[in-house]
N, C-alpha and C positions, 0 to 999 in steps of 0.2 A: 143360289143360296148355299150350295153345298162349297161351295169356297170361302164359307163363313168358317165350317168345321174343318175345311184343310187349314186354314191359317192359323187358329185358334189352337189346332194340333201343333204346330209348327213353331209357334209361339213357346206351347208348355215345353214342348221339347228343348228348344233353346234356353229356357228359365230353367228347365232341371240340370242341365249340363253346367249352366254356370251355380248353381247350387248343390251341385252332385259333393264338392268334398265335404261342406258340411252336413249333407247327409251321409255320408260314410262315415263320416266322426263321432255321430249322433248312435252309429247301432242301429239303427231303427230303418221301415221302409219311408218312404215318400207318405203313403199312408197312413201309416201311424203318426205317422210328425203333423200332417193337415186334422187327424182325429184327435192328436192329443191338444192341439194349438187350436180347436176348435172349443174342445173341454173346458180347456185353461180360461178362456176368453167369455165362453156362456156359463160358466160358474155350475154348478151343481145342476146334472140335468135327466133326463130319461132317457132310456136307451132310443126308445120309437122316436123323439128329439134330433138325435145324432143320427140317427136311419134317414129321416125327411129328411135333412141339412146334408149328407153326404149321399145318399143313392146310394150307398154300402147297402146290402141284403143281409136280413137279418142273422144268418148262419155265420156268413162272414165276419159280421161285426162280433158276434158273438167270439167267437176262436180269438179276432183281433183282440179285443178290451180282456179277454184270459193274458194273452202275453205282455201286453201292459200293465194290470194288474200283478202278474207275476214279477215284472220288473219293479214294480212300486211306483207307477206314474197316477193310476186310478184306483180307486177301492168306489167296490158297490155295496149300496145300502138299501135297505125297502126304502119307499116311499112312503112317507110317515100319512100321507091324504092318501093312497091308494097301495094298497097290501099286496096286492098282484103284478105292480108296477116295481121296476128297480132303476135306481138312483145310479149314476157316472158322478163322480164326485174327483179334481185335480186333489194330487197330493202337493207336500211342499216340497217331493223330488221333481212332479212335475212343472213348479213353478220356477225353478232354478232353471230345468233343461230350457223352458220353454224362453224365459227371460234371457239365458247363453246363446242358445242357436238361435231365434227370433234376431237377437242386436247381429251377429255378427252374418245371419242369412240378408237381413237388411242390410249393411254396408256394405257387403258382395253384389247386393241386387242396385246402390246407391252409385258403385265406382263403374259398373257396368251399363247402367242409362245415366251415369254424369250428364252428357253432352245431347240426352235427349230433350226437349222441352217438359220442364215439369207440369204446365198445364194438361200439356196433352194425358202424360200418365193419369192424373186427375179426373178429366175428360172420359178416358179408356175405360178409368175404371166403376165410375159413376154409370158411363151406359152399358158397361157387363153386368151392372149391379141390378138395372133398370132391364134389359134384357134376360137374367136370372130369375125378376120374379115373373115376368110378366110369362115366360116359358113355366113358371109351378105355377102359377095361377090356373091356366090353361089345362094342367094335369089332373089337377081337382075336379073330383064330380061334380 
C-alpha cells in the first residue's frame, strides 16, 4: 500500500515541475495558489472550512491568509450567524489571478497529458475523489 503514496508523491512532483513557471510568475507558493483556488471556487467561507479541506494547521493558515490578504487576494469578515467565527471572502484581485493562472496552468497541464487517454484522467480523478473522502470519512469520530 505504501506504493500508493510513492506514486502519488511522484505524480505531484512531475505536475509541479511542469507547472513550476507558472507558479513563479504567480509570486506566490504552490500553497497559496491551492488555498487561494480553493477560496475562489467555495465562495465566501470559514477559516476551520479551509483547515478541513486543506490539512493546513491552523497557525499556518493563519500567517498564510495575513500574506494573502496583504496582497489583496482575501479580505476577512466576522461571520454575520456566528460572531466568533471569521469569514475568507475572494477578492476581485483574486478572481482575475485565479481566472489567468487557472486557463493557462490548464493548457500547460492539456499539452502535457495531450496524448494521454482523456478517460483515464476522468477515471483518476473520480477515484482520487472517491478515495479522498472515504480516507476523511475514516478521520472523523
Amino acid at each position: 500500500m505504501f506504493e500508493l503514496v510513492a506514486t502519488l508523491s511522484r505524480v505531484n512532483a512531475q505536475l509541479l515541475r511542469i507547472l513550476s513557471p507558472r507558479i513563479a510568475e504567480s509570486g506566490l507558493s504552490v500553497t497559496e495558489l491551492i488555498i487561494l483556488w480553493k477560496v475562489n471556487r467555495k465562495g465566501p467561507c470559514k477559516i476551520t472550512e479551509i483547515i478541513s479541506d486543506s490539512g493546513i494547521p491552523g497557525s499556518t493558515l493563519t500567517s498564510l491568509l495575513d500574506r494573502l490578504e496583504a496582497r489583496g487576494y482575501v479580505s476577512r469578515t466576522p461571520d454575520p450567524a456566528d460572531r466568533r467565527c471569521i469569514r475568507i471572502e475572494g477578492t476581485p484581485a483574486l478572481q482575475r489571478l485565479v481566472s489567468e493562472s487557472v486557463t493557462r496552468a490548464d493548457g500547460d497541464l492539456e499539452k502535457a497529458l495531450a496524448d494521454f487517454p482523456p478517460e483515464s484522467i476522468d477515471n483518476l480523478l473520480t477515484d482520487l475523489k472517491r478515495l479522498e473522502s472515504h480516507l476523511g470519512a475514516k478521520r472523523k469520530p
